[in-house]
N, C-alpha and C positions, 0 to 999 in steps of 0.2 A: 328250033325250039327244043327238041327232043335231046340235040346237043348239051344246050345251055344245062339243061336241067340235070344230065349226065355228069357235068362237071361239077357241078352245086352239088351232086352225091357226093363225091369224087372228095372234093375239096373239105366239104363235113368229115367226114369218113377218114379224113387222115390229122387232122384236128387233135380228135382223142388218141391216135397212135405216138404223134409226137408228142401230145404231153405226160400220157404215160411212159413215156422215154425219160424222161425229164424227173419224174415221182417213183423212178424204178429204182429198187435197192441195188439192180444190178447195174448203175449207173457208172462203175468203176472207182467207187469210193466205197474204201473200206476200211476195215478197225481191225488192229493186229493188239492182244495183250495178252500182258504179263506179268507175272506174280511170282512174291518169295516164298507165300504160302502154295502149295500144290489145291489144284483142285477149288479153286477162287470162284465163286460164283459170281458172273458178268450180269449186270442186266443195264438194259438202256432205258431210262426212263421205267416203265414198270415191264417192260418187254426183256422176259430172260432170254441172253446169247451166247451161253453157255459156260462153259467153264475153262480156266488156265491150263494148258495154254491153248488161247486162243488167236487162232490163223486167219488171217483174210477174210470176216465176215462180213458180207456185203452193208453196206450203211446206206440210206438217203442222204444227200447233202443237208446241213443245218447247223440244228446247233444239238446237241444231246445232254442228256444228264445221266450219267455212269454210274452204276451202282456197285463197289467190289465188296461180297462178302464171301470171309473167311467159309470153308468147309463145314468149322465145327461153327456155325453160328448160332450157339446158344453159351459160346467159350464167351468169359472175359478177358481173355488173354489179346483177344484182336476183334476191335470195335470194325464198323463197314467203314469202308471209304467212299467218300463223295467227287467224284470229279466232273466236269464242265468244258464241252470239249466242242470247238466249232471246226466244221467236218464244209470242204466245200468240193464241187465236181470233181472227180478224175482224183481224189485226196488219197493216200494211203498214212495212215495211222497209227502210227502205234505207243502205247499206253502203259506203261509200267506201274503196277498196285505195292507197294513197298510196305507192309504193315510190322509196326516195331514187331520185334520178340522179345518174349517175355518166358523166360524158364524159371518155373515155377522148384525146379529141382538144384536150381545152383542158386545158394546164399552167399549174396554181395556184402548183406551187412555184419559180416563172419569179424570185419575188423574190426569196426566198434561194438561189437556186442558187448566186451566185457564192461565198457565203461558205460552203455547204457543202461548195466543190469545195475550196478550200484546207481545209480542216479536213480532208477526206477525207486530200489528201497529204501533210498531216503525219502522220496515223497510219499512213500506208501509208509515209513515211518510217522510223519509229518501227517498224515492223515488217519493215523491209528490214534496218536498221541492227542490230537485235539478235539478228536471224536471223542473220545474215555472223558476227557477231561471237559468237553462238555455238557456230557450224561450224568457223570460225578456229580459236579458242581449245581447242574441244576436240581437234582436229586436232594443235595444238602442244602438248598433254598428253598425248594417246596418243604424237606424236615423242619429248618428252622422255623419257618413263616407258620405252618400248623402249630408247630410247639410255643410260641409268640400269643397267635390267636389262643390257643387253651387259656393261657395265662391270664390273659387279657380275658375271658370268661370268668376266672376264680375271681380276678380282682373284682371285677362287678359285684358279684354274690360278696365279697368279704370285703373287701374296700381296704385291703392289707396294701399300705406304700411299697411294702417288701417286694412287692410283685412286680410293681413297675419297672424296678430294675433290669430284673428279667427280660422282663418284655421286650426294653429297648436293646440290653445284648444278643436276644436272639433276632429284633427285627435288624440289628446291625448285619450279625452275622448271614440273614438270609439275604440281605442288599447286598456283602461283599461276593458271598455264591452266587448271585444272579448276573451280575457284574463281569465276575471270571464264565460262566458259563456263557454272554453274550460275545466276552471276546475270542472264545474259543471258537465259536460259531462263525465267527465272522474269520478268522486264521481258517478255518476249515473250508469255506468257501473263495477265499483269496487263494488256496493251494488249489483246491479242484479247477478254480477258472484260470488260475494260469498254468494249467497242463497243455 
């Protein structure tokens, strides 16, 4: 009896050794990376594994979720990268982080510059011009439409035909200002929306 029960130790007792064998990072699977940026920050999941270049670090078998951020991680020059990487026993790994560059000191658009700068000033023409032109114009339709109403006050008091004339020239005149100044509004907003 004192046997049996010896082995039932025995046997428990090594249960947990082999399966922490099994859940051990030193399982002989590991993750080697590497990066264009120096000094990449690795993590696994939310677990950091240090930084590029990064040698042999021991893994669990699975599946992982890689994290590479740049150094300067507050740059916009190099967003993180995400990778997705299944890792099984005895694996050796390796991972290259490749993040565009982007130099902020060499100007690409050097060849078309010059023909974007004139196309710039013509719509910024284009928007100077229908802008005046529709401040003008509504400016000279609120003028005439007051100067219209006064008139059309006098006639009341005097009942003078002579007045009405008036009246209908300047309420022309403030219709054709309100007219040009709706369509200059509208050219203005046709230029800004199709920038």
């Amino acid at each position: 009896m004192k046997q049996i029960f010896c082995l039932t130790v025995l046997m428990f007792l090594s249960i947990p050794c082999s399966r922490g064998q099994e859940n051990n990072p030193s399982s002989n699977s590991s993750l080697t990376v590497r990066s264009n940026i120096a000094a990449t920050k690795v993590f696994d999941d939310s677990l950091f594994l240090g930084t590029t270049p990064l040698d042999s670090v021991p893994v669990k078998p699975g599946i992982h979720i890689l994290r590479y951020v740049p150094a300067n991680e507050r740059s916009w020059f190099a967003s993180p990268i995400m990778d997705t990487v299944s890792i099984s026993s005895a694996d050796r790994v390796l991972r290259t982080a490749d993040f565009p560059i982007l130099n902020p000191s060499i100007d690409r658009s050097s060849v078309s510059k010059s023909s974007s700068i004139s196309v710039q000033s013509t719509n910024n023409f284009s928007i100077y011009a229908s802008t005046a032109t529709a401040v003008v114009s509504g400016v000279l339709a609120a003028y005439f439409k007051m100067k219209a109403d006064n008139n059309y006050g006098e006639y009341r008091l005097s009942a003078n035909s002579g007045l009405l004339d008036n009246i209908h020239r300047y309420d022309t005149a403030s219709g054709v200002a309100l007219g040009v100044s709706e369509l200059s509004l509208a050219w203005l907003a046709y230029t800004l929306l199709s920038r």
